[in-house]
C-alpha positions as CSV (number, residue, x, y, z in Angstrom):
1,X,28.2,-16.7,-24.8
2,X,24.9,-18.1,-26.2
3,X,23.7,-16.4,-29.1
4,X,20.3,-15.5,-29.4
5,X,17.4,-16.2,-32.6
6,X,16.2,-13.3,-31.0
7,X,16.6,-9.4,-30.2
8,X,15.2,-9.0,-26.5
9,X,12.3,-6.8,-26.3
10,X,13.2,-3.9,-24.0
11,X,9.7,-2.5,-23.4
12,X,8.7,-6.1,-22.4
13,X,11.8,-6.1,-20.1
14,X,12.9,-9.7,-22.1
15,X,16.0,-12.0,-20.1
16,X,16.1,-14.8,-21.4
17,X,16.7,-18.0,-19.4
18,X,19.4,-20.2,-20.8
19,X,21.0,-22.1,-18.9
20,X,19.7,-25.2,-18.2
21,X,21.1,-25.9,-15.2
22,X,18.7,-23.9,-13.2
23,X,16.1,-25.3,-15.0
24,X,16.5,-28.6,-12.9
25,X,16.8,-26.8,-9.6
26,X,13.1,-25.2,-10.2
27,X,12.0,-28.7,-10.6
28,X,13.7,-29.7,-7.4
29,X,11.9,-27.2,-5.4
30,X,8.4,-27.2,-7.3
31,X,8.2,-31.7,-6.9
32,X,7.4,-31.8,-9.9
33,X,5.0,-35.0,-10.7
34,X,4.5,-37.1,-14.1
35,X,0.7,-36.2,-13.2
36,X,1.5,-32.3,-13.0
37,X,-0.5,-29.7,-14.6
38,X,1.9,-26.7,-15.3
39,X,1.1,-23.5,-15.5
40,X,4.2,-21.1,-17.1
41,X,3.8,-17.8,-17.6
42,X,6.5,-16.2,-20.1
43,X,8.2,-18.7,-21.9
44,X,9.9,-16.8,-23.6
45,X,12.5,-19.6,-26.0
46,X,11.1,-22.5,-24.2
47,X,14.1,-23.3,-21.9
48,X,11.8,-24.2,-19.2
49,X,8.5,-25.2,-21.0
50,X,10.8,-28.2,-22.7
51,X,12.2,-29.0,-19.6
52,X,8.7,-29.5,-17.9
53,X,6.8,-31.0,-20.7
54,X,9.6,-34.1,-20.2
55,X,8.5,-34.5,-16.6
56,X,4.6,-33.8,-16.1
57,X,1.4,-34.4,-17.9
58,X,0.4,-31.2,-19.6
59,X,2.0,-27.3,-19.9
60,X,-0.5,-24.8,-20.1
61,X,2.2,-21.9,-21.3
62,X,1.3,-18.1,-21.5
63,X,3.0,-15.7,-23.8
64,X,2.6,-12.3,-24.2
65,X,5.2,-12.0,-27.2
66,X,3.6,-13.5,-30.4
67,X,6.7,-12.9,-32.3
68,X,8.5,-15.4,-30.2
69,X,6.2,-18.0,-31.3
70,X,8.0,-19.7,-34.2
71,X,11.5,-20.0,-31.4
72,X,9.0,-21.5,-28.9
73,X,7.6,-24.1,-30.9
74,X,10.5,-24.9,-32.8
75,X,11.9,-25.7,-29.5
76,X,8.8,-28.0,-28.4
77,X,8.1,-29.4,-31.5
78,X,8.9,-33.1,-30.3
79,X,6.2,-31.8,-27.5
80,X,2.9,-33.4,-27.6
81,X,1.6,-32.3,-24.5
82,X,2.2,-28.0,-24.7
83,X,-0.7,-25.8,-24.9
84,X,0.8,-22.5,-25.9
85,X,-1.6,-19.6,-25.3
86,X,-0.9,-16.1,-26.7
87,X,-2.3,-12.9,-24.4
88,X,-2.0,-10.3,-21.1
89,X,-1.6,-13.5,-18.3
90,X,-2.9,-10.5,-16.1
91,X,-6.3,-10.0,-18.0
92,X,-6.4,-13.5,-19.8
93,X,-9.2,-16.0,-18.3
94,X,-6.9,-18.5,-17.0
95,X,-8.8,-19.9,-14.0
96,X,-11.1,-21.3,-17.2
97,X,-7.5,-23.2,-18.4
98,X,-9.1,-26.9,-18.9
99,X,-7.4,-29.4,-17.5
100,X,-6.8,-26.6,-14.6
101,X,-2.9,-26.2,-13.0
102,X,-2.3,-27.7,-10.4
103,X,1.4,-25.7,-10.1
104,X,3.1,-22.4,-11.5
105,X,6.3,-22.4,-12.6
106,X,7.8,-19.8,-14.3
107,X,10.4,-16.9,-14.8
108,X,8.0,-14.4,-14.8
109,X,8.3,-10.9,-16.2
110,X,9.6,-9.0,-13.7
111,X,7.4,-5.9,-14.6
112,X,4.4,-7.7,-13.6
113,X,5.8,-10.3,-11.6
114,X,4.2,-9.3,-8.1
115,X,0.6,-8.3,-9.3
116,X,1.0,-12.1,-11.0
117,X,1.6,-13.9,-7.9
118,X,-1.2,-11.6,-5.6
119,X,-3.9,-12.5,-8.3
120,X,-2.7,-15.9,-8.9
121,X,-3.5,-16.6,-4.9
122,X,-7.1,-16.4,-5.1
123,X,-7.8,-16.2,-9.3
124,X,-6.1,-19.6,-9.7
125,X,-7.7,-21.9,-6.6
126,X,-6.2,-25.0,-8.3
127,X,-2.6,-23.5,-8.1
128,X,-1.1,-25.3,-4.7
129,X,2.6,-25.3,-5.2
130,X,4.5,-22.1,-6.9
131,X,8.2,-21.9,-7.6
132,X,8.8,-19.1,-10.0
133,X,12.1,-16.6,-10.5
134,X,11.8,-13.1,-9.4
135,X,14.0,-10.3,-9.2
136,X,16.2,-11.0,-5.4
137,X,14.2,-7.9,-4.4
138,X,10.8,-9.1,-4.7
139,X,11.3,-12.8,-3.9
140,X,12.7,-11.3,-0.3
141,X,9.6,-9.2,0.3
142,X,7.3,-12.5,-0.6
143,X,8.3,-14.0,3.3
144,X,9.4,-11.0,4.9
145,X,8.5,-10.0,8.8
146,X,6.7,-7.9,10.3
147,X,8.6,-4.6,11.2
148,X,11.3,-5.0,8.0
149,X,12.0,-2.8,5.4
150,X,11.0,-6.0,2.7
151,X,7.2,-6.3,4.8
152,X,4.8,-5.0,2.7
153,X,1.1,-5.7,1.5
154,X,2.7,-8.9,-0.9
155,X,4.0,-10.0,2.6
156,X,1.0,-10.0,4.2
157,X,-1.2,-11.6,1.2
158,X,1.4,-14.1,0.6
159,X,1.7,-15.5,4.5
160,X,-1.9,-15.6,5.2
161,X,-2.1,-18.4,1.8
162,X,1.2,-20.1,1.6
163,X,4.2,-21.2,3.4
164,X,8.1,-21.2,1.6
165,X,9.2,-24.4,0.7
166,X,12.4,-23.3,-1.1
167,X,14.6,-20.0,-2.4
168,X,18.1,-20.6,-4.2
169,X,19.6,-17.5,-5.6
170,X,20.3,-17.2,-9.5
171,X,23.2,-16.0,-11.3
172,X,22.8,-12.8,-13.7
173,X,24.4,-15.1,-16.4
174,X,21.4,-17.2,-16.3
175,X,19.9,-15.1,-18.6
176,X,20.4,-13.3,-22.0
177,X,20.6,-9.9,-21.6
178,X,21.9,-10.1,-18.0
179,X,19.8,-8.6,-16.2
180,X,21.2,-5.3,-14.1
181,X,19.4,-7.3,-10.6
182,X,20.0,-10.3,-8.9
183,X,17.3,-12.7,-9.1
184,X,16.3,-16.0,-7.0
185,X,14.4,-19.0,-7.3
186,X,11.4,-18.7,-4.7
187,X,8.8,-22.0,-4.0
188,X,5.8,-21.7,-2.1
189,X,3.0,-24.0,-1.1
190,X,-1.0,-23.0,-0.3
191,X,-1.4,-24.2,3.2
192,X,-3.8,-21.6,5.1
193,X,-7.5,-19.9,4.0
194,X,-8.0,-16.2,5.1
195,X,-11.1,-16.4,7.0
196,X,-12.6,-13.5,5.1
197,X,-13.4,-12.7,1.4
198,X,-10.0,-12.3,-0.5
199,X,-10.7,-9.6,-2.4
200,X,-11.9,-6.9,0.9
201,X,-9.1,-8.6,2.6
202,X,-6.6,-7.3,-0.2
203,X,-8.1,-4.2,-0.3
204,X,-7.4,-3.6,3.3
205,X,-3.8,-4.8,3.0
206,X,-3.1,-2.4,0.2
207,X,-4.8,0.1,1.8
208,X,-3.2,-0.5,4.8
209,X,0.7,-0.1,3.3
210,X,-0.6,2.7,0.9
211,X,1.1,5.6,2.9
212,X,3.8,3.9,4.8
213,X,4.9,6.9,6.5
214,X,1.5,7.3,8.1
215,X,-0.5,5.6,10.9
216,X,-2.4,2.8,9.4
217,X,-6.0,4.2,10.6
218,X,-4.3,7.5,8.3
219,X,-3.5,5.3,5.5
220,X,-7.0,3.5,6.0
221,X,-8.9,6.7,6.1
222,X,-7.3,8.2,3.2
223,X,-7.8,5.5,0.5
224,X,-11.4,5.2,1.2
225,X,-11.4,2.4,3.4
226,X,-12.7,3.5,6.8
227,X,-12.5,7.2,8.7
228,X,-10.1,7.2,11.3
229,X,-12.4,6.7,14.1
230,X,-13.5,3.6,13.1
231,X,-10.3,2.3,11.8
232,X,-8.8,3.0,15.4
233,X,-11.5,1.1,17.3
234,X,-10.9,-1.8,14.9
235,X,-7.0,-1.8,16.4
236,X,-8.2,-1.4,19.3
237,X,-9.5,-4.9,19.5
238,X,-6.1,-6.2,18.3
239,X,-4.9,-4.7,21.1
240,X,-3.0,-2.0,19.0
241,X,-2.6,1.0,19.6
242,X,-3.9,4.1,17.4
243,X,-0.2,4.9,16.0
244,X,0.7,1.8,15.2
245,X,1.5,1.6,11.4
246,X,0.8,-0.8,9.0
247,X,4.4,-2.6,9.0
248,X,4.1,-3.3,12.7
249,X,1.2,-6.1,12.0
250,X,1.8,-9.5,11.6
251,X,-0.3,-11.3,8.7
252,X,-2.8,-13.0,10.8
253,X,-3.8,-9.3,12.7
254,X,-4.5,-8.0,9.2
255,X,-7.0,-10.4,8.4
256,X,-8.3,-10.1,12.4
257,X,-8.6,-6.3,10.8
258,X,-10.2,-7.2,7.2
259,X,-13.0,-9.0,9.4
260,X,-13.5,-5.8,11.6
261,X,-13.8,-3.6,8.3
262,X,-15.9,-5.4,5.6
């Protein structure tokens, strides 16, 4: 069993990657480039960060953890071209990151690992290509369809952007501490624009899928969006009915929707 310089942090929800193995398989599905710039959010020991500062032009690596700094850099410390920046990856300026990334790859926290992605899709406009590890859970919901238990507002915001390139599932005993989920490997490639302002657009989504159990003009009127009356002629002109709920939409009605509300 590897031993770790390290006690994980439970409150940060800390797994380790290390195995290298699966290293090489997220740089299968992300293409990576000698010409790539990276972005990697949580590091952690640098498993990953050393394996992608061999292969593309600069690592732009985000850390919440400053304790883990003396492990990461030990580990990169042949590295000439990893930027290592301390801070929230949630609240930290990154779409300023100079040269900008042109790719995310990452195991990301798994706490925050979904609000990551949904912010990354309009807060990073460089980012084209993602490949980043997720809990099994959350990496099915990312490309699930319409009328599935997995569809959800990520769903939605994640279709009407990018198509799936790649998944591979990932061992527990990739990491240190195992983890108590499976995970996977999940890559994904910006291919679309929404044809309305992102941030009304993911308003309405969330909105939308707030109170699953209700009708969507419900779940609409209730979070502020729109009263029902309005929210129900909007469907109308989707040609869906006024008890339709919100899992019963494909991606592209949604943003049909967005237009008809903002």
């Amino acid at each position: 069993m590897t031993r770790l310089p390290v006690t994980p942090n439970r409150d940060l929800g800390q797994h380790f990657l290390v195995d290298e193995n699966i290293v090489a398989v997220a740089g299968r599905l992300a293409e990576l480039d000698p010409d790539d710039v990276v972005l990697e959010i949580g590091p952690g020991l640098g498993v990953l960060t050393d394996f992608l500062a061999e292969r593309v032009r600069l690592v732009h690596a985000v850390e919440l953890d400053r304790s883990l700094e003396p492990h990461l850099r030990e580990r990169i410390s042949e590295r000439e071209n990893v930027e290592i920046l301390f801070g929230d990856a949630l609240t930290l300026p990154l779409h300023e990151l100079d040269p900008p990334p042109g790719k995310l790859v990452a195991n990301l926290p798994y706490q925050v690992a979904t609000p990551l992605v949904v912010e990354s899709l309009d807060g990073l406009p460089t980012v084209d290509v993602w490949c980043v590890m997720v809990q099994r859970e959350v990496a099915d919901r990312y490309f699930a369809e319409p009328r599935t238990k997995s569809y959800g507002a990520v769903s939605v915001l994640l279709q009407l952007t990018a198509e799936r390139t790649g998944f591979h599932p990932v061992a527990r005993t990739v990491f240190r501490p195992a983890p108590n989920v499976d995970s996977a490997l999940v890559a994904f490639e910006r291919r679309r624009s929404w044809g309305v302002e992102y941030e009304p657009l993911k308003r309405v989504v969330q909105g939308a899928f707030a109170h699953r159990r209700k009708t969507l003009a419900n779940s609409l009127e209730l979070v502020g969006l729109a009263d029902r009356a309005r929210a129900v002629a909007a469907l109308a002109e989707l040609g869906q009915p006024a008890s339709v709920r919100a899992e019963a939409l494909a991606p592209e009605e949604f943003a049909l929707l967005a237009q008809a509300l903002v």
